[in-house]
C-alpha positions as CSV (number, residue, x, y, z in Angstrom):
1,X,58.2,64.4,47.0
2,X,60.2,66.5,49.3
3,X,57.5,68.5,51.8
4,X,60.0,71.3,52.7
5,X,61.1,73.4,49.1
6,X,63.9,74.7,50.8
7,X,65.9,71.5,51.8
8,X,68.4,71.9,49.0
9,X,68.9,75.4,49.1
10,X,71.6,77.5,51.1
11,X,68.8,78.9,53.5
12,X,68.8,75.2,54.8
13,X,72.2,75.6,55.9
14,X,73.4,75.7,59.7
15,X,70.0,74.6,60.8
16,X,71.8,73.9,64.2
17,X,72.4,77.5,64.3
18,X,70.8,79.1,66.7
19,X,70.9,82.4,65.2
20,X,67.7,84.0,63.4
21,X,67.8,84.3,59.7
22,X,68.9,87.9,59.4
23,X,71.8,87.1,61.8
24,X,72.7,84.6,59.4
25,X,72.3,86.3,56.1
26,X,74.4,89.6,57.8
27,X,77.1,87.1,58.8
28,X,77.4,85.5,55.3
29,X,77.2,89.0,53.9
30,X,80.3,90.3,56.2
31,X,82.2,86.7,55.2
32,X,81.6,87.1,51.1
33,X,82.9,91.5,51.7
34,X,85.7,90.3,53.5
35,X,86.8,87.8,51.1
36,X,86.3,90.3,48.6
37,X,88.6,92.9,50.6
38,X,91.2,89.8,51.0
39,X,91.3,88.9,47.9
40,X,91.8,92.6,46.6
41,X,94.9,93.4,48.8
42,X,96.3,89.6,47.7
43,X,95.8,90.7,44.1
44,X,97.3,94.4,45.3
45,X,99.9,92.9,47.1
46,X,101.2,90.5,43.9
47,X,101.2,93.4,41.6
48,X,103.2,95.9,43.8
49,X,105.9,93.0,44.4
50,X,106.1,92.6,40.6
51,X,106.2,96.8,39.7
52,X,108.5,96.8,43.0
53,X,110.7,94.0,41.7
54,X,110.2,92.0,44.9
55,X,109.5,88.7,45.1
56,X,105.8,86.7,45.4
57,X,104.5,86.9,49.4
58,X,104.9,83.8,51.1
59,X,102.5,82.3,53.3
60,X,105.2,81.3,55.9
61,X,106.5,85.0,55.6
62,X,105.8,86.8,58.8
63,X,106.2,89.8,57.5
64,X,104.3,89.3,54.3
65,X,101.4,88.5,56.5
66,X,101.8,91.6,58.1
67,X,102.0,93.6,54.5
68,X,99.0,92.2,53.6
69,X,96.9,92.9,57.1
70,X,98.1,96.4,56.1
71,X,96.8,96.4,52.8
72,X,93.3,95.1,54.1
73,X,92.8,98.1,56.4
74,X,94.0,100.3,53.9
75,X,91.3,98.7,51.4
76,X,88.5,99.0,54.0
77,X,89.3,102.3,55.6
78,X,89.2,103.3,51.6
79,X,86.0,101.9,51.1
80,X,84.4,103.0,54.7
81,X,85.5,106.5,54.0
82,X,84.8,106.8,49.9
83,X,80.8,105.1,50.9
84,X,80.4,107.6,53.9
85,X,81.1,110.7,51.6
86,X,78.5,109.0,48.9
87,X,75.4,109.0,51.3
88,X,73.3,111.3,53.1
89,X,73.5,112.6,56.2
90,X,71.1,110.5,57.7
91,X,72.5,107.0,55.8
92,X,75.7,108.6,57.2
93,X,74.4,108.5,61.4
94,X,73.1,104.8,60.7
95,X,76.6,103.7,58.8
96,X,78.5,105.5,61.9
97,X,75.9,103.5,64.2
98,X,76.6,100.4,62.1
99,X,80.5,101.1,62.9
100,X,79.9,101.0,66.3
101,X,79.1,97.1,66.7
102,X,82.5,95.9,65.7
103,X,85.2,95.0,68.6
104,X,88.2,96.8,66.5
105,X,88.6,98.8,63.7
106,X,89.2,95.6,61.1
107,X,85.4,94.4,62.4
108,X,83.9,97.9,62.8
109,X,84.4,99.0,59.1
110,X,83.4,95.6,57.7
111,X,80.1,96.3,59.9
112,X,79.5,99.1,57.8
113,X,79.9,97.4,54.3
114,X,77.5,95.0,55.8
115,X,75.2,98.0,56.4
116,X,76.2,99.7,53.2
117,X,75.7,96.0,51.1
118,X,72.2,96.0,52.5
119,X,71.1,99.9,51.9
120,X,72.7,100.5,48.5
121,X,71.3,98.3,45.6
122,X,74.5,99.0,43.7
123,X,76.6,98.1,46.6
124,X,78.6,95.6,44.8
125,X,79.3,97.6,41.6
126,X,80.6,100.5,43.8
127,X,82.9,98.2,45.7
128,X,84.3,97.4,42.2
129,X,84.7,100.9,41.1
130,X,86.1,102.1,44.5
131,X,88.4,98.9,44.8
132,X,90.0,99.5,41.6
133,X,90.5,103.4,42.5
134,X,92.3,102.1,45.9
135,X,94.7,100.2,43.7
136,X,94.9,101.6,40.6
137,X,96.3,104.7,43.5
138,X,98.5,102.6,45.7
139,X,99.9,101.2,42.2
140,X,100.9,104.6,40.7
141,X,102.5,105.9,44.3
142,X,105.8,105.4,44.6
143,X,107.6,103.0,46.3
144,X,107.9,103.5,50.3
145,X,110.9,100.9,51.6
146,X,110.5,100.2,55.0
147,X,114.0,99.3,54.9
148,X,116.5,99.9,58.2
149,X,118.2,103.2,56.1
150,X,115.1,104.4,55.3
151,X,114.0,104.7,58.7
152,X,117.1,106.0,60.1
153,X,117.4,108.5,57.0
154,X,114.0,109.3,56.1
């Protein structure tokens, strides 16, 4: 009989970690929100290019990349700004405090849906709701081209 009841689950995991516990859990916490933020602006960014009539990103696409980096700051901005207005004032100095430990913006708003995913016990169903605004809004805008004319003509 195994002696430790934890050897097959996933608190087992990175035992040459040197990191505590909560470190750990925060980190896989900001990994699964980011994923989650990812794979929203992927889905966002397929469903413009079909309402746009523009063809599928491609990996290999520089500029693709760079549409899609765009649509995750969008997303998280979206979601830091729509959770800030949803708490108290005092929820709101420890998010802003929470903001604080990131080393750029990207890092400093997925510190706060850490914070957030760990205060709000309906975290995850907001993100859903709020996700969904976000595109369900960048859907119905109009198109913006970022086209040459465009930018000399406005």
């Amino acid at each position: 009989m195994n002696e430790n009841p934890f050897h097959t689950t996933g608190l087992r995991h990175g035992k040459d970690d040197p990191r505590g516990l909560r470190e750990r859990i925060e980190a896989q916490l900001g990994e699964r929100i980011e994923e989650a933020v990812e794979m929203a602006a992927l889905h966002l960014l397929v469903e413009l290019r079909k309402r746009q009539g523009r063809p599928a990103p491609e990996t290999d696409s520089r500029a693709d990349r760079d549409e899609f980096a765009a649509l995750t700051t969008d997303l998280l901005r979206y979601l830091g700004e729509t959770f800030a207005r949803e708490v108290d004032p005092a929820q709101r100095r420890e998010l802003d405090a929470a903001r604080e430990e990131g080393a750029d913006a990207r890092a400093r708003e997925l510190h706060g849906q850490v914070w957030l995913s760990r205060q709000l016990p309906d975290y995850w169903q907001r993100f859903e709701s709020h996700r969904a605004a976000h595109a369900e809004a960048r859907l119905a805008s109009p198109h913006r081209s970022s086209g040459l004319l465009k930018r000399l003509f406005g």
